[in-house]
N, C-alpha and C positions, 0 to 999 in steps of 0.2 A: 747549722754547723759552722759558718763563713762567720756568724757574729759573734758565736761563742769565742772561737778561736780570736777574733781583731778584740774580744775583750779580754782575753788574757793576754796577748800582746803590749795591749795598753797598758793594764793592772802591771806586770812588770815594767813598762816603761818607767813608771810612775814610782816604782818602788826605788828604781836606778837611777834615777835623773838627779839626786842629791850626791850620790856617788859615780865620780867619773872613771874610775874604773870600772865598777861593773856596768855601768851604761857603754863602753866599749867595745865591753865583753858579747853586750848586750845586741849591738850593731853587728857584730861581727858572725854571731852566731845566724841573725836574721840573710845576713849575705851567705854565710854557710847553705840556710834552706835555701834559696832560692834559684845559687848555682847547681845545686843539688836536682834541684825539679827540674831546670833545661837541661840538664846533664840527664835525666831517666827521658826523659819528652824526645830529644835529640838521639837515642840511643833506640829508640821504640819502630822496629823495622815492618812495613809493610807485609801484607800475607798475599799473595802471588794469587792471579787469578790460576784455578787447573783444567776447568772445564766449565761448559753450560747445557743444562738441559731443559726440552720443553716438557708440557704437561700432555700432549698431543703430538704422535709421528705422522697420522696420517687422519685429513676429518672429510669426509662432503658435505656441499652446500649446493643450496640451489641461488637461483642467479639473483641476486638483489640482496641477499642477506649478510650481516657481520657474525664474527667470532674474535674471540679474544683468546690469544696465545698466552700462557702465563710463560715466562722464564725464570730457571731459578739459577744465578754464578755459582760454582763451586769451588771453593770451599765457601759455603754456607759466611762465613767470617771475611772473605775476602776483602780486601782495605776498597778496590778500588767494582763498584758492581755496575756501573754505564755500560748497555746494551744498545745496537742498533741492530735493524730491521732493514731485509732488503727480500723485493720478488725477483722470483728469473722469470716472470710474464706479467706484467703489467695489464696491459689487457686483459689478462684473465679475473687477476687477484691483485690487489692492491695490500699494502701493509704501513700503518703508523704506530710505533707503540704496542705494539701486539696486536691491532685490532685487523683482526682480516677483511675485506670487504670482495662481495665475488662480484661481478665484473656481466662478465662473460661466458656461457657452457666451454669446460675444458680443463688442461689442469696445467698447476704451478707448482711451485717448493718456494715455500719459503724459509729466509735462513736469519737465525739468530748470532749476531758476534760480540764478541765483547771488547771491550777496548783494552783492557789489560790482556795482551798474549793472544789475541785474536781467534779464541777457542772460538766455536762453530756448534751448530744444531741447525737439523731441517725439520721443516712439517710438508708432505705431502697435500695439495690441494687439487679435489677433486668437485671442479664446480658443474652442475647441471639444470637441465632448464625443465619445468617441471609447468605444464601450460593447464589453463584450468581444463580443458579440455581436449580429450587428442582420442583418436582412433586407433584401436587395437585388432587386430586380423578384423575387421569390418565391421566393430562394436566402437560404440562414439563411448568413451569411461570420462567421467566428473572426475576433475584433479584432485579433489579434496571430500573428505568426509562428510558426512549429513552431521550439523550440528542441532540447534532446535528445531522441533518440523518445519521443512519449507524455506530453511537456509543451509548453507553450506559453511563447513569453517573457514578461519581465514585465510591457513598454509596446510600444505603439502602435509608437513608431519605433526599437525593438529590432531587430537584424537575425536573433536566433536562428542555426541553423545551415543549410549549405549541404547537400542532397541529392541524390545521383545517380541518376536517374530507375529507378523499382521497385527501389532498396534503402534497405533501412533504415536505414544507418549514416548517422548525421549528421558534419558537416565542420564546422572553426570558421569563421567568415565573416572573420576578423582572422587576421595574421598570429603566432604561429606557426602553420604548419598541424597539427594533430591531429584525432583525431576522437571520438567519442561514447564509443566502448570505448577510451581513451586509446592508439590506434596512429597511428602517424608514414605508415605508406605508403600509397600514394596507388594503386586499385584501377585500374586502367588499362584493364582488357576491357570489350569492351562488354555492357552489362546487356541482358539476353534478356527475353521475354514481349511476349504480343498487348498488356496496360493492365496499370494499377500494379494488381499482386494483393494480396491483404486480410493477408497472413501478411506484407507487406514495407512496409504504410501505417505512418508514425510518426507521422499526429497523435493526440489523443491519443482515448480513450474515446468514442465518439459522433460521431466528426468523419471525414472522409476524406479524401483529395485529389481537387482538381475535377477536374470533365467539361470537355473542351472547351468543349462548348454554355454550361455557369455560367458558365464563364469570358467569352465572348461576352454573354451578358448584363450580367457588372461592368462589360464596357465600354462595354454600351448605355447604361449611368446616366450616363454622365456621369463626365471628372474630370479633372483639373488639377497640374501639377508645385507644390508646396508643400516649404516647409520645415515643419518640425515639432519643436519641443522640441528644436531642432538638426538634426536630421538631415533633409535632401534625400528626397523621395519624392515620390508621387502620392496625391490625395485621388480616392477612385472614391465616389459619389453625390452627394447632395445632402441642406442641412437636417440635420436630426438623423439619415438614413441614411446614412451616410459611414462607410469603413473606409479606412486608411491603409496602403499598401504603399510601406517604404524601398526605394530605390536602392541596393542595398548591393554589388552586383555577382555575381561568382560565380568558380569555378575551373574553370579549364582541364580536360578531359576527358585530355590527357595527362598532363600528371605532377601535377595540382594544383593549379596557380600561382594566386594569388589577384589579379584584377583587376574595375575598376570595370568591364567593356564598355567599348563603341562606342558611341553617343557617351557619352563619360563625363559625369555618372555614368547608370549603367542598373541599370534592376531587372529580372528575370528568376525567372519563377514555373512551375513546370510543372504542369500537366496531365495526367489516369489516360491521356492518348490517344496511341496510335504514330501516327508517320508510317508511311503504305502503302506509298511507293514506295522508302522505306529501310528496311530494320531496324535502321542503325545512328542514327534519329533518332527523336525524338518531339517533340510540340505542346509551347507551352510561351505563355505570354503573357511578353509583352516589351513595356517601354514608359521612354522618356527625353525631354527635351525635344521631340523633332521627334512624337512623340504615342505612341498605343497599336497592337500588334498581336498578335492574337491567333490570330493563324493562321502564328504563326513557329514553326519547326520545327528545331532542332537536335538536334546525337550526343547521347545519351544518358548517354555518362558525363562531361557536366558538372556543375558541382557550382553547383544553382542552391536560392533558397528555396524553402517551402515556405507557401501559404497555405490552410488547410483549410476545408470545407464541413461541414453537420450532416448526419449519415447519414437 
């Protein structure tokens, strides 16, 4: 467009340059645009910062991990969009650039401002410390999930893999479905035995799968639906005793299907314990919004997680 335009500028130069009056003319018009353009440019007022908002009021973290704040100025158009970052706990929470970093068990606010008009936003931070292992009313609970048999995942609100109650083979908790020995088919029969036998437990060295009765005890402590480092689950104790079970759902006993449950989302944990009056069920602790129960009992070939105990 820039050369079109400098070639017709020229083309008329050229047509003018024999005639001094219209080459004048010519000059003159050329200072017309251009006072014209500083004159629109100089005239072109600023759009006032009116406010900022986060994408997050309030998040948990466990202690070692980042989160990124987005901010957005508003009006969306603002001329002038320079934000700074500040924590009221240092210690706890650190902030550059939105990125939160946690610190410490505890909590912070961090606040978003902006340099035109000094508009303001907070994020509540609530950091916690989440140990691979801690004791519950007098049960030793794995911080983290049974990932492939015989390991654990890496965090807190890892979902690791889905187990069908007394077999070993773990399941992915994401879709595609596969499993631990990298096969596609999905076991369909139902798993036999009185409790999960020790030849078919995949947590890892030292750990087992709970008793019903443990299980009743995590939920004597106390706990609560949280999010976590993202992820949707429940916090079971209190204080510095706390372990975290994600939400992550489980698969279908018939062909697999990977779903959040009812009410979505739900977590779903099982238990070494059969149901008596089926064989085709066993215990299992279940818990989402509307609370905990651990005396829910379904078919055994679904594919739920796994949270282990110290032998």
């Amino acid at each position: 467009m820039k050369s079109k335009l400098l070639k017709i500028i020229l083309l008329i130069f050229c047509l003018t340059k024999t005639d001094l009056t219209m080459r004048k003319m010519f000059f003159f018009l050329i200072a017309l645009l251009i006072i014209s353009v500083l004159f629109i440019v100089s005239c072109k007022k600023d759009i006032n910062v009116t406010g900022v908002k986060l994408d997050k009021n309030n998040i948990t973290l466990t202690v070692g991990t980042q989160w990124t704040l987005t901010a957005t100025v508003l009006p969306y158009d603002a001329t002038n969009q320079t934000v700074s970052w500040t924590s009221n706990n240092s210690s706890v929470v650190t902030v550059k650039n939105g990125v939160v970093t946690a610190k410490t068990a505890g909590n912070a606010i961090v606040t978003v401002s902006t340099t035109d008009g000094n508009q303001t936003a907070t994020c509540t931070i609530t950091v916690i410390l989440i140990e691979s292992e801690v004791v519950i009313n007098g049960v030793k609970w794995a911080g983290r999930n049974v990932d492939a048999p015989g390991t654990f995942a890496a965090n807190p609100e890892d979902a690791g893999m889905f187990y069908q109650w007394n077999r070993k083979i773990g399941w992915s908790s994401t879709n595609p479905k596969i499993n631990s020995d990298g096969g596609t088919t999905w076991d369909s029969s139902v798993p036999t035995g009185n409790s999960w036998e020790k030849t078919n437990d995949p947590c890892p060295t030292g750990w087992r799968v709970p008793t019903l009765e443990e299980q009743y005890k995590l939920a004597a402590a106390g706990s609560q639906m949280a999010t976590v480092n993202g992820v949707y689950g429940r916090i079971f104790g209190s204080d510095d005793k706390i372990v975290f079970l994600p939400a992550v759902g489980m698969r279908n006993y018939s062909y697999g299907e990977w779903g959040y449950g009812y009410p979505s989302p739900s977590g779903y944990y099982w238990s070494d314990a059969r149901f008596s009056f089926y064989e085709t069920h066993a215990y299992c602790c279940c818990f989402s919004i509307d609370g905990v129960n651990t005396n829910y009992n379904l078919h055994r070939g679904y594919g739920f997680s796994l949270r282990c105990v110290a032998e």
